[in-house]
N, C-alpha and C positions, 0 to 999 in steps of 0.2 A: 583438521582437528578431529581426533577419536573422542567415543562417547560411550560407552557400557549400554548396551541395548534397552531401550525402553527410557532413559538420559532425555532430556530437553535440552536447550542450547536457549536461551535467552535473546528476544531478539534489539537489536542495540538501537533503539527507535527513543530513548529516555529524552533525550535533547528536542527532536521537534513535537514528540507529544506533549511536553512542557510548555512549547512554545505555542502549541495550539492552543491548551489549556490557559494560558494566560491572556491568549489573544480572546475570548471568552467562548469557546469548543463548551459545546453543551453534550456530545457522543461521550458514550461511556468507550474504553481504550479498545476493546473488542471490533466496537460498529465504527468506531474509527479508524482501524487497520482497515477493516472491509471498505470503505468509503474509499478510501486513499488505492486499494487496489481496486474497483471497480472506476474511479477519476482514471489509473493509470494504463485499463484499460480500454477506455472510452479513448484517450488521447491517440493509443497505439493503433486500434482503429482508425478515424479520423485520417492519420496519418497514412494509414496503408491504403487506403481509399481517395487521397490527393493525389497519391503518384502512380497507381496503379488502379485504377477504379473497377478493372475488370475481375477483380480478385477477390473472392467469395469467401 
C-alpha cells in the first residue's frame, strides 16, 4: 500500500481495543498499545531464553 509522504496509515487494532475496553481496560489507547507491545515482548524474551539461554 503507497501513502503520500508524511500520510499515516491507521492501525486496525479497533476490534480488540474494544474488546479490552469492554472487558473494563482502564489505559487510555496510547498506553495500551505500549502495554500490549512491551507484554509481547516480555513473552519473546522468555521464549528466547527457554531454548537458548545463552543468548544475550
Amino acid at each position: 500500500m503507497e501513502t503520500a509522504p508524511g500520510d499515516t496509515l491507521p492501525f486496525p487494532d479497533d476490534a480488540s481495543w474494544a474488546a479490552y475496553q469492554e472487558g473494563g481496560g482502564t489505559l487510555d489507547r496510547d498506553d495500551w498499545r505500549r502495554a500490549n507491545v512491551d507484554a509481547f515482548i516480555e513473552r519473546l524474551y522468555d521464549a528466547v531464553k527457554a531454548a537458548k539461554p545463552w543468548v544475550k
